[in-house]
C-alpha positions, -999 to +999 in steps of 0.1 A: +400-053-630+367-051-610+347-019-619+345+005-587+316+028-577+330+065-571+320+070-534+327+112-540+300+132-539+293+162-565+298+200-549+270+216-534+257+248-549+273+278-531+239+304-531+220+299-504+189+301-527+199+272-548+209+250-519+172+255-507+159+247-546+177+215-538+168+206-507+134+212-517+139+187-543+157+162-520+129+163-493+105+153-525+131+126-536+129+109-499+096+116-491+090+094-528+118+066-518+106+035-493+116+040-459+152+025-450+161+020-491+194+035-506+175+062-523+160+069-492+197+069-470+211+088-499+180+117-498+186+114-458+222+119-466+224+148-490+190+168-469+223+169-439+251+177-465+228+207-477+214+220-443+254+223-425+261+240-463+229+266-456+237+272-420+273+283-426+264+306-453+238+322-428+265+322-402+288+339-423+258+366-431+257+375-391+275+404-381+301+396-353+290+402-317+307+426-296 
């Protein structure tokens, strides 16, 4: 039987300080990787994952309008 690659991704932290620890790290990671390489596309990839993860937190943290 052929050995598959887990396509899941691990959880992204919940605190919106540590999602900005990582993305700090993941901008680093990219900016490191050549352009168009699966490092890169994966840094590209988990920099969106983090950023919709940091803007609902902040959404949640406004008080309704109204």
């Amino acid at each position: 039987m052929a050995h598959q690659e887990s396509t899941e991704t691990p959880p992204l932290p919940q605190s919106r300080e540590e999602l900005l620890v990582l993305h700090a790290q993941t901008r680093r990671r990219r900016n490191a990787a050549p352009h168009s390489s699966p490092e890169h596309v994966a840094a590209v990839d988990l920099i969106g994952r983090i950023e919709v993860e940091i803007a609902r937190i902040e959404r949640a943290m406004d008080p309704p309008l109204g």
